[in-house]
N, C-alpha and C positions, 0 to 999 in steps of 0.2 A: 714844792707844790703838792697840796693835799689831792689826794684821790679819793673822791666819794666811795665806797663801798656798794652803796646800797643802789647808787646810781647805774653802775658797772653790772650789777646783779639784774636790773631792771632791763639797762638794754638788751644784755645778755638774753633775756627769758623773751625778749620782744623778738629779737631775732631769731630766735630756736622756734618759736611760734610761727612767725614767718616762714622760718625753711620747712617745719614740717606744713601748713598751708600748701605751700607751694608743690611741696610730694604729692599730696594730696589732689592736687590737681591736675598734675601731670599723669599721676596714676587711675583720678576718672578719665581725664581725655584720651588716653592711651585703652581704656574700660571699653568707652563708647566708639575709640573707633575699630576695636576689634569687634565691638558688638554690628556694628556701620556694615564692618566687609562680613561678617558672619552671615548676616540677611542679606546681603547683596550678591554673593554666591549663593544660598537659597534662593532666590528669585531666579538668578541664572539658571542654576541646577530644572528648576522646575517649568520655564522657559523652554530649556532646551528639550526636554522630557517630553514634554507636549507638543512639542515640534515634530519631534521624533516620532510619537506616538501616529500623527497626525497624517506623518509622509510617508510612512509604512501602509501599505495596502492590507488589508482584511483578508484572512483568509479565503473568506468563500468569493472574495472576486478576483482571487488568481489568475483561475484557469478564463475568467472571460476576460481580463486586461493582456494574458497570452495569446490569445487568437485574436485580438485586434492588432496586437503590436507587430507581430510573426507568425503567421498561420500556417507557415510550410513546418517552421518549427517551435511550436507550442510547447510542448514536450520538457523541451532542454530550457524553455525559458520556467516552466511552472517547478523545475527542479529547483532552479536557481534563487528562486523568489517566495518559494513552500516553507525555506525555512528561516526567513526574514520577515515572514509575514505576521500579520496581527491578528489574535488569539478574538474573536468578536466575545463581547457579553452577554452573560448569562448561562444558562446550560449546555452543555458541551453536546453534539452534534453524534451520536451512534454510530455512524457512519465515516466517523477524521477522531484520528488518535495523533495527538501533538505534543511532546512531553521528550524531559529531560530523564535518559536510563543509564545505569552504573555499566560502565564498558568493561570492566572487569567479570562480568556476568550475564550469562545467556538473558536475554528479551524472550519476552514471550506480550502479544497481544489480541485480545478477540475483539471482531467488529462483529457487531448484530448477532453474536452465539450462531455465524452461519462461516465466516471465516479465522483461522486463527494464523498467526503470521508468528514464527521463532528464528530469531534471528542470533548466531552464536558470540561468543565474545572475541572471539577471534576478530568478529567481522565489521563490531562495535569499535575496537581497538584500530582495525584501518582506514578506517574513516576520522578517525580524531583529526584536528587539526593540529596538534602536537604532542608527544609522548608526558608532559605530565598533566595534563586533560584528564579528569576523571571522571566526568560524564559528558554525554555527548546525546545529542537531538537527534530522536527517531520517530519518526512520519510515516502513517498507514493510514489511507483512507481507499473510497470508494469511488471511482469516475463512468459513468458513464458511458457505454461504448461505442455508440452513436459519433464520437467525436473522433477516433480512430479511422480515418478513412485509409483503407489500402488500396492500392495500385491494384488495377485488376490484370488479370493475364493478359498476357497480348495475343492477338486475334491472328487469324490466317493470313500470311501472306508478310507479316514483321518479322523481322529479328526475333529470336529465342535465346534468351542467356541462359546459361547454367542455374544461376542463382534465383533466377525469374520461375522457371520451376519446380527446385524444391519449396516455394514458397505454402506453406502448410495452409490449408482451405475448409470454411466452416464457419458457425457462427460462434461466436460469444458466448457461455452459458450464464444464462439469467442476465444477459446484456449490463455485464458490472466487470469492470477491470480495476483489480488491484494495485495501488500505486505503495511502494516499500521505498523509503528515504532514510539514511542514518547521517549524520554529521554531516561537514563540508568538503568531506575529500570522496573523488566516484570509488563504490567499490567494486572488484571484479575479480577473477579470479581467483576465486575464495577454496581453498583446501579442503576448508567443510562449508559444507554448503548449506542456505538458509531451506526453510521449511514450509511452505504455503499449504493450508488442509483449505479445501473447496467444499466444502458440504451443500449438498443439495440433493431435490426433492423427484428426480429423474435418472433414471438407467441410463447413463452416456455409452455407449459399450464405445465408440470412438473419443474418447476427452483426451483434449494432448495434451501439456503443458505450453503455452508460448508466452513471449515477450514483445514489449513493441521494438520495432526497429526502424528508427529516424532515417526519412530520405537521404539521398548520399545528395541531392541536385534540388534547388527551391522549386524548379518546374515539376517537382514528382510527391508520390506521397509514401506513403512509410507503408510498412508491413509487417505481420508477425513470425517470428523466427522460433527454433526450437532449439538455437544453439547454447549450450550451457546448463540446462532443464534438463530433468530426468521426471518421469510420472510414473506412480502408482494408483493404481485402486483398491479401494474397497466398497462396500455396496451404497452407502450411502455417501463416501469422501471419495474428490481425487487429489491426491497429494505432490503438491511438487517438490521438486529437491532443486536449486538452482545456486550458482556458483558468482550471481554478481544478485546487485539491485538492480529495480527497473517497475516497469507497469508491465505487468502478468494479469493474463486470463486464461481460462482454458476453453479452447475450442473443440465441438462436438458437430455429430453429422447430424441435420434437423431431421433427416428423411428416417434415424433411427432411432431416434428421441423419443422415449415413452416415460410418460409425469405418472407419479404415483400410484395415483388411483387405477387409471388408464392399466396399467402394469397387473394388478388384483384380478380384473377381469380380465383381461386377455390369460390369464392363467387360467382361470377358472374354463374359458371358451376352450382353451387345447387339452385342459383335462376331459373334457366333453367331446369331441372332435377325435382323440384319442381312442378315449372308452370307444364311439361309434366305429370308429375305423378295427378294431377290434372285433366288436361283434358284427359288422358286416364278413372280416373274416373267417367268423365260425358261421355263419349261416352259409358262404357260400361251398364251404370246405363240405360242411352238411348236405347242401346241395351235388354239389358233385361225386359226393359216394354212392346218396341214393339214386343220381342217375345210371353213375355204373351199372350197380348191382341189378338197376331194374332192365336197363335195355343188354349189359354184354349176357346177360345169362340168355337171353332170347337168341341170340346168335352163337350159341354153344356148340362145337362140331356134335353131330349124330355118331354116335360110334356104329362102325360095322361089325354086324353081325356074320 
């Protein structure tokens, strides 16, 4: 039995064309459906993104979603939601520093060139949420102090607790509290301690350092403490040195409170006041010699003769 040659070559080339075809199309459809799920996880990605974006609260309505939810403890909820919150659009706010800083390295931040906040790396590094974290979320802005309500003294004839009267007394300077956040772990008893400068435009000769200190019971309200703060002055700053985070102000005595200007003259009045108190001195000093001399000589014993 003869075998065709050419026939044998033919199929041959038929079928080779076929199995490559059929590569071919296995290798689009396998193209397309990786291109399928490539945009179908885009979609998802971007779904979820938006979702996410969407269920995250705004920064600036933190602290009013915390006093609706919890008003005995606002506080500990604006902590916890300060740093999950969402960044609003546009120009960033003077007043709220939000940003990612290298924990390997001292922080340093100014709000409004009136306060600055230095936070060491020490302090950065205990906050991390795990030791190979290399940067970690640190949060300083400005609150309000109007929404700090303390518990006031108790009145005659109540109980007195120990801790009810060192409670340090005064107002707010410039009615603006500090609020210092670094990563997701609290921090506290820090070795070195962070650095708040207060700059302002008044002679506090009383400015303490204090912090807030969350009610221990939801019938009560919080208060400010000086435990863990140390303060310095100088004429224009008071500086604190504290050993944890928190919302920090400094309290001053209103009745001693002199603003700027106020301060110029009243200098000017006691150099005045001064000088007269002075020269009342020498006029009466003047006075009372010439009275000597003029009446004790009239009463001068007579000598005997």
């Amino acid at each position: 039995m003869k075998v065709d040659v050419k026939l044998l070559a033919h199929f041959s080339s038929q079928a080779s064309a076929l199995q490559s075809n059929a590569a071919h199309a296995v290798v689009a459809a396998g193209t397309e459906t990786i291109r399928g799920t490539m945009w179908i996880t885009l979609i998802l990605l971007t779904v979820c993104f938006f979702t996410s974006q969407a269920t995250r609260i705004s920064c600036q309505m933190v602290i009013e979603d915390c006093l609706k939810t919890d008003p005995a403890f606002w506080t500990r909820c604006y902590e916890d939601q300060i740093v999950n919150c969402r960044l609003p659009r546009g120009p960033p706010r003077p007043d709220f520093k939000h940003g990612r800083v290298n924990s390997s390295q001292k922080a340093e931040l100014d709000i409004m060139n009136k306060y600055t906040v230095r936070v060491p790396s020490s302090a950065l590094q205990k906050s991390r949420a795990n030791t190979a974290e290399q940067e970690v979320l640190l949060v300083a802005t400005l609150i309000n102090s109007t929404l700090f309500k303390q518990t006031p003294r108790p009145s005659k004839g109540r109980a007195v607790f120990p801790q009810q009267l060192d409670r340090p007394q005064g107002e707010v300077l410039e009615e603006n509290v500090l609020f210092v956040k670094a990563g997701l772990r609290p921090v506290k008893n820090l070795s070195e301690p962070i650095e708040l400068r207060f700059r302002h435009n008044t002679t506090a000769i009383n400015g303490i350092c204090v912090f807030w200190e969350e009610p221990v019971a939801p019938n009560e309200t919080g208060s400010w403490s000086r435990d863990g703060c140390e303060t310095s002055k100088e004429r224009k700053e008071i500086i604190c040195h504290c050993s944890h985070l928190s919302f920090f102000a400094v309290l001053v005595n209103p009745n001693i409170e002199v603003d700027e200007g106020n301060e110029e003259n009243l200098s000017y009045i006691t150099y005045i006041i001064s000088s007269l108190l002075v020269l009342l001195t020498f006029i009466t000093v003047f006075i009372c010699v010439g009275l000597y001399f003029r009446y004790c000589r009239r009463f001068q014993p007579v000598p005997v003769s």
